[in-house]
C-alpha positions as CSV (number, residue, x, y, z in Angstrom):
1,X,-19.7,-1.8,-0.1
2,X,-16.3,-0.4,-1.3
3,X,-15.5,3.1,-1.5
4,X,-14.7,4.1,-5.1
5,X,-12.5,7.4,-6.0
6,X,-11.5,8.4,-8.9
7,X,-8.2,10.8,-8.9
8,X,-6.7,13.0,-11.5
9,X,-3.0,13.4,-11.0
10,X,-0.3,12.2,-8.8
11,X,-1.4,14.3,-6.4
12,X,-4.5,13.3,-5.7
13,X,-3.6,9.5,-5.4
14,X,-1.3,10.6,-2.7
15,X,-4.3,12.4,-1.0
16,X,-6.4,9.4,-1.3
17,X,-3.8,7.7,0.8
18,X,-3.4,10.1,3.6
19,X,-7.3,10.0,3.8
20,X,-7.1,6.2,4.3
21,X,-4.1,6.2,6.8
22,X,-6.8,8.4,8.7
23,X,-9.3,5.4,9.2
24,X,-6.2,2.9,9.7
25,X,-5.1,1.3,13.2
26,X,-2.2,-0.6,14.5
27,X,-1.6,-3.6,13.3
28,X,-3.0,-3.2,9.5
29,X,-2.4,-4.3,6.4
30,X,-3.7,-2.6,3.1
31,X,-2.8,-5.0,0.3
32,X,-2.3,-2.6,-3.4
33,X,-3.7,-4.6,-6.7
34,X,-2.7,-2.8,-9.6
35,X,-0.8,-3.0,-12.9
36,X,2.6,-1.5,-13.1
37,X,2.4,2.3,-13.5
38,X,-1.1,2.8,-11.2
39,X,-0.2,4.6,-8.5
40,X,0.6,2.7,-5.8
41,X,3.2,3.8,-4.6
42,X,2.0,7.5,-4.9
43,X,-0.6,5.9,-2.5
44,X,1.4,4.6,-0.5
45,X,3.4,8.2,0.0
46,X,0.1,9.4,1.4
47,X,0.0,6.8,4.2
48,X,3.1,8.1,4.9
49,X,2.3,11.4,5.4
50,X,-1.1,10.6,7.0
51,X,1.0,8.3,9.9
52,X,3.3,11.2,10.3
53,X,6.5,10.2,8.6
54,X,7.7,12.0,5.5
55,X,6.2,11.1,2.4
56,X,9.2,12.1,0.6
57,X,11.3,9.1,1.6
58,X,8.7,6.9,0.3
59,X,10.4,5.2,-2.7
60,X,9.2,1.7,-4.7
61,X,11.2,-0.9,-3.0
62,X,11.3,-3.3,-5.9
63,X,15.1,-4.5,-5.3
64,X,14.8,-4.5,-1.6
65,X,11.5,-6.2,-1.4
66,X,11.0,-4.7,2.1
67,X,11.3,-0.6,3.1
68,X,11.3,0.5,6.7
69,X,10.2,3.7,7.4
70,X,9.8,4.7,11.4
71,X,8.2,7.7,13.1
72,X,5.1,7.3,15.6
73,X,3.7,4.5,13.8
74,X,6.4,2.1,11.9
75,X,5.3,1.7,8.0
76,X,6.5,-1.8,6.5
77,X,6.4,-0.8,2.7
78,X,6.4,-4.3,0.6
79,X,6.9,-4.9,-3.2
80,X,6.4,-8.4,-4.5
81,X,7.0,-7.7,-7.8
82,X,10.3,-8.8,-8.6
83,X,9.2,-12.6,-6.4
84,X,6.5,-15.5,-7.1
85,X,3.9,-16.3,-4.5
86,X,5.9,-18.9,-2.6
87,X,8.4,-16.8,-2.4
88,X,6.3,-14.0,-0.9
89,X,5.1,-16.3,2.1
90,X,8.4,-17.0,3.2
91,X,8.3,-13.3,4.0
92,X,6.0,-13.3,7.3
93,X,4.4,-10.4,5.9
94,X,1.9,-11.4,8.9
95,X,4.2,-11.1,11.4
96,X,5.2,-7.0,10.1
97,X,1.8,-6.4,11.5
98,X,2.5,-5.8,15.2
99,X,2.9,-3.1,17.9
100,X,2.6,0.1,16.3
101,X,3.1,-0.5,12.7
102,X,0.7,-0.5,9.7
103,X,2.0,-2.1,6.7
104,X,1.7,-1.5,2.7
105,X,1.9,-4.4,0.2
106,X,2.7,-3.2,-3.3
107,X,1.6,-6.0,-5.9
108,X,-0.1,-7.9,-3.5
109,X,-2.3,-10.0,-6.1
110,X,1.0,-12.2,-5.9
111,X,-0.1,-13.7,-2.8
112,X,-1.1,-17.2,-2.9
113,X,-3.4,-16.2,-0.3
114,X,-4.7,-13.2,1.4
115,X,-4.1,-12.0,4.4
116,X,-7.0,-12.1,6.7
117,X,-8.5,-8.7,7.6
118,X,-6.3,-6.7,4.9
119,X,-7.8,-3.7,3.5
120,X,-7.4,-4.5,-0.1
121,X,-6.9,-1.6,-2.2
122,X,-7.8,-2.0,-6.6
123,X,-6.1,0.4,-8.6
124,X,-7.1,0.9,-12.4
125,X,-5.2,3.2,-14.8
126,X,-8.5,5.2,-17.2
127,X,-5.6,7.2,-19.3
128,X,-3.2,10.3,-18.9
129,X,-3.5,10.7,-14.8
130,X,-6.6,9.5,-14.3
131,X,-7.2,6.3,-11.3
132,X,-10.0,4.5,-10.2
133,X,-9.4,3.8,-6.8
134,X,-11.4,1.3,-5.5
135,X,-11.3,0.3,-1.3
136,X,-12.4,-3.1,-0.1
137,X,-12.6,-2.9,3.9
């Protein structure tokens, strides 16, 4: 059964994050669904801060398709917007997933296939600052 949220502002997407990095362990990937605008990267600024690193370098890594951002776990921020699905599997997004990292995959609906065991994560825009936040574990 998913866990659905529904957030308000800006604010409370980024809390929604933090409270998910909580659950998280090494190693996995939360895949982000969501049209342009959602929040996902405002959700992605709460993993962040919820794996210890600061949430304020967290920026949408559109041009560099990859962001690195280390501290005591590693966070792999991914954006596939800006490539097609065979494109995004020449990544090795799998691969990102080892030692003590977690990694974040931004428009991840782009994949041609999902990764196993990803925690997918549906965001849906219901006006003004208002998000349905729906987690598939």
């Amino acid at each position: 059964m998913p866990d659905i949220l529904t957030t308000h502002s800006e604010e409370e997407t980024t809390e929604a994050g933090r409270g998910l990095a909580a659950a998280l362990s090494y190693g996995a990937t939360v895949a982000l669904v969501g049209d342009l605008g959602a929040g996902k990267t405002a959700f992605v600024r709460g993993l962040a801060a919820g794996l210890g690193l600061p949430p304020n370098n967290v920026s949408s890594p559109t041009f560099t398709l990859v962001q690195e951002y280390r501290g005591p776990v590693t966070l792999h921020h991914v954006d596939l917007y800006r490539i097609t699905g065979t494109e995004a599997e020449e990544l090795g997004l799998e691969e990102l997933a080892t030692g003590k990292a977690v990694v974040a995959i931004e428009w991840a609906e782009k994949l041609l296939r999902p990764i196993p065991g990803a925690i997918t994560v549906r965001f849906e825009d219901l006006g003004g600052d208002d998000r349905r936040i729906t987690i598939e574990r």
